[in-house]
N, C-alpha and C positions, 0 to 999 in steps of 0.2 A: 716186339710182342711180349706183354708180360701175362705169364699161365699160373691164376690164381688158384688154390688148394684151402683146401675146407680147413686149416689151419689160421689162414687170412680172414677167415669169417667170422662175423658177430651175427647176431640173429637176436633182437630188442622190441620189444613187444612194450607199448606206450599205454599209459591209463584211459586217453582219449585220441579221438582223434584232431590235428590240426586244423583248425578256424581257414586260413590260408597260409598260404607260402609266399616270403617275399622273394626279391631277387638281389637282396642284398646280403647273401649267407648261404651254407650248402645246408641241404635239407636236413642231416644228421644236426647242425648247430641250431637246428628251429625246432626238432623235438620236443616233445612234453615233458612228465613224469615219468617214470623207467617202472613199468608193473612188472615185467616179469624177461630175465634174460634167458632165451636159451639157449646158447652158444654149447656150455658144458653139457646137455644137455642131449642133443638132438644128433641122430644119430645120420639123420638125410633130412634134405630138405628140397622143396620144389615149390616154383611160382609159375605158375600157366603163361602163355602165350596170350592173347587175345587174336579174336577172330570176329570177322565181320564179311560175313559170305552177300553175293548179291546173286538175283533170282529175274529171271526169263517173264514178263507175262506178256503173251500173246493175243492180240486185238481182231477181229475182223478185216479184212481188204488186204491191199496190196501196196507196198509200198514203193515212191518213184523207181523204185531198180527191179520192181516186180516180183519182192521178196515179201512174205506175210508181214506185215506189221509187227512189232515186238519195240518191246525196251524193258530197260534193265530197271531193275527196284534194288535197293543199298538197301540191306538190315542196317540193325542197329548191329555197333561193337557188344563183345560177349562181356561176361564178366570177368573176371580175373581172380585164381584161385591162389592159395598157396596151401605145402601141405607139409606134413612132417612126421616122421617117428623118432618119438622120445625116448628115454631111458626114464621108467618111473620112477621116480622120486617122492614125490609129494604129491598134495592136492592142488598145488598154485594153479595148474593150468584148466584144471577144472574151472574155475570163477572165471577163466574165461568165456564158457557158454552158459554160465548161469551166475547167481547173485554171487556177492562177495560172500568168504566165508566165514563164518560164523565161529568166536573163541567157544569152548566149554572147556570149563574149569570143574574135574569130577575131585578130584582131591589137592592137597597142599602139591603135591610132588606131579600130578598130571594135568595136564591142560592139551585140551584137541582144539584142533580149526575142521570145523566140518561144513561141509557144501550141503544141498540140495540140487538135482538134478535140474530142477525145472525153475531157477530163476530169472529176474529180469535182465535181458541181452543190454550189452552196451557199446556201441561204435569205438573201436581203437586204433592207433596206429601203428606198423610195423614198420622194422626197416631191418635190412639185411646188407650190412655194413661190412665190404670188401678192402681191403689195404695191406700194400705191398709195398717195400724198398727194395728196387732194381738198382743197383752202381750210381747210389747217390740220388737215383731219380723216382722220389714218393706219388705212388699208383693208388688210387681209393675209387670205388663206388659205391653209391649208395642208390639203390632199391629200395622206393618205400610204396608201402599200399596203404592209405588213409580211408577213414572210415573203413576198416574191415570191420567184419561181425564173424566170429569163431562159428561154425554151422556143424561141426564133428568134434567131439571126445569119443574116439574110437576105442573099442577092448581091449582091455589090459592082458595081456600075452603075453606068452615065453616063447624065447626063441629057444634055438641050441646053445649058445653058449651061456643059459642060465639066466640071465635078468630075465624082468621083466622091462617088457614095452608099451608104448601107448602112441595109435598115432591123432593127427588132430587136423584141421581144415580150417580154414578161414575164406572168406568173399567178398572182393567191393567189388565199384563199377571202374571200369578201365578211363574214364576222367581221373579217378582216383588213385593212378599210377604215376609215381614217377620214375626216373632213371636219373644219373647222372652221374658222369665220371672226369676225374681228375688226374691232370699228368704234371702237375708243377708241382 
């Protein structure tokens, strides 16, 4: 059993998301463009579960065992969340729920990239890239969620120990998940 530690982690945030995935490559080698890493960054991080509850509907009469009639109805699978608190830094992760940010140039010696709250959303991909060396023997997963769309830039906060924080949310559909892991 090998017990991964948030030191084994990368957390890579893509400019798009993946067209498909072939099966000739691990999904970290079929990435895109690398928009924004937050490894150094992120202080926690979580990926939801999915869920796909099924529901009872109940019909008139009796059925041959002389039970009421019934059958089960399948939801659809949920969505699949990820979430995180950062350590502020910059505005990078702002363009993630709204347009790319914009240089101004107010004098020779300053120059800002400024956001707007309200731009156009864009489909990316994540991946949250695990790897480890056990006694010779190289341990990797990769977690990716394709087409996420960022749905949270949460308020910028102090904790106790002085920084500030930010946390942030992303969402695709659970087609949109992969897993996969390597032991050679």
């Amino acid at each position: 059993m090998v017990l991964f530690k948030a030191r084994d982690a990368e957390v890579i945030i893509y400019t798009t998301g993946v067209s498909s995935f072939n099966n000739t490559a691990d999904l970290f080698a079929q990435m895109g463009t690398i928009d924004i890493t937050l490894s150094a960054e992120a202080k926690d991080i979580s990926m939801s579960g999915a869920e796909a509850d099924v529901e009872q509907i109940k019909f008139f009469g009796l059925d041959a065992g002389s039970r009421q009639n019934a059958e089960i109805d399948e939801g659809d699978m949920s969505m699949r969340e990820f979430s995180a608190t950062l350590v502020y830094k910059d505005n990078d992760v702002a363009t993630l729920s709204t347009a790319a940010a914009t240089t101004i140039t107010v004098s020779n010696t300053e120059v800002w990239a400024r956001t707007q709250g309200d731009g156009a959303r864009a489909a990316r991909a994540l991946i949250i890239k695990v790897r480890k060396n056990v006694g010779g023997t190289d341990y990797q997963s990769n977690l990716v969620m394709n087409n996420i769309y960022f749905t949270k830039m949460g308020d910028i906060e102090s904790d106790a120990e002085g920084h500030l924080t930010q946390s942030i949310a992303g969402k695709c559909l659970a087609k949109d998940v992969y897993d996969e892991y390597r032991t050679t």
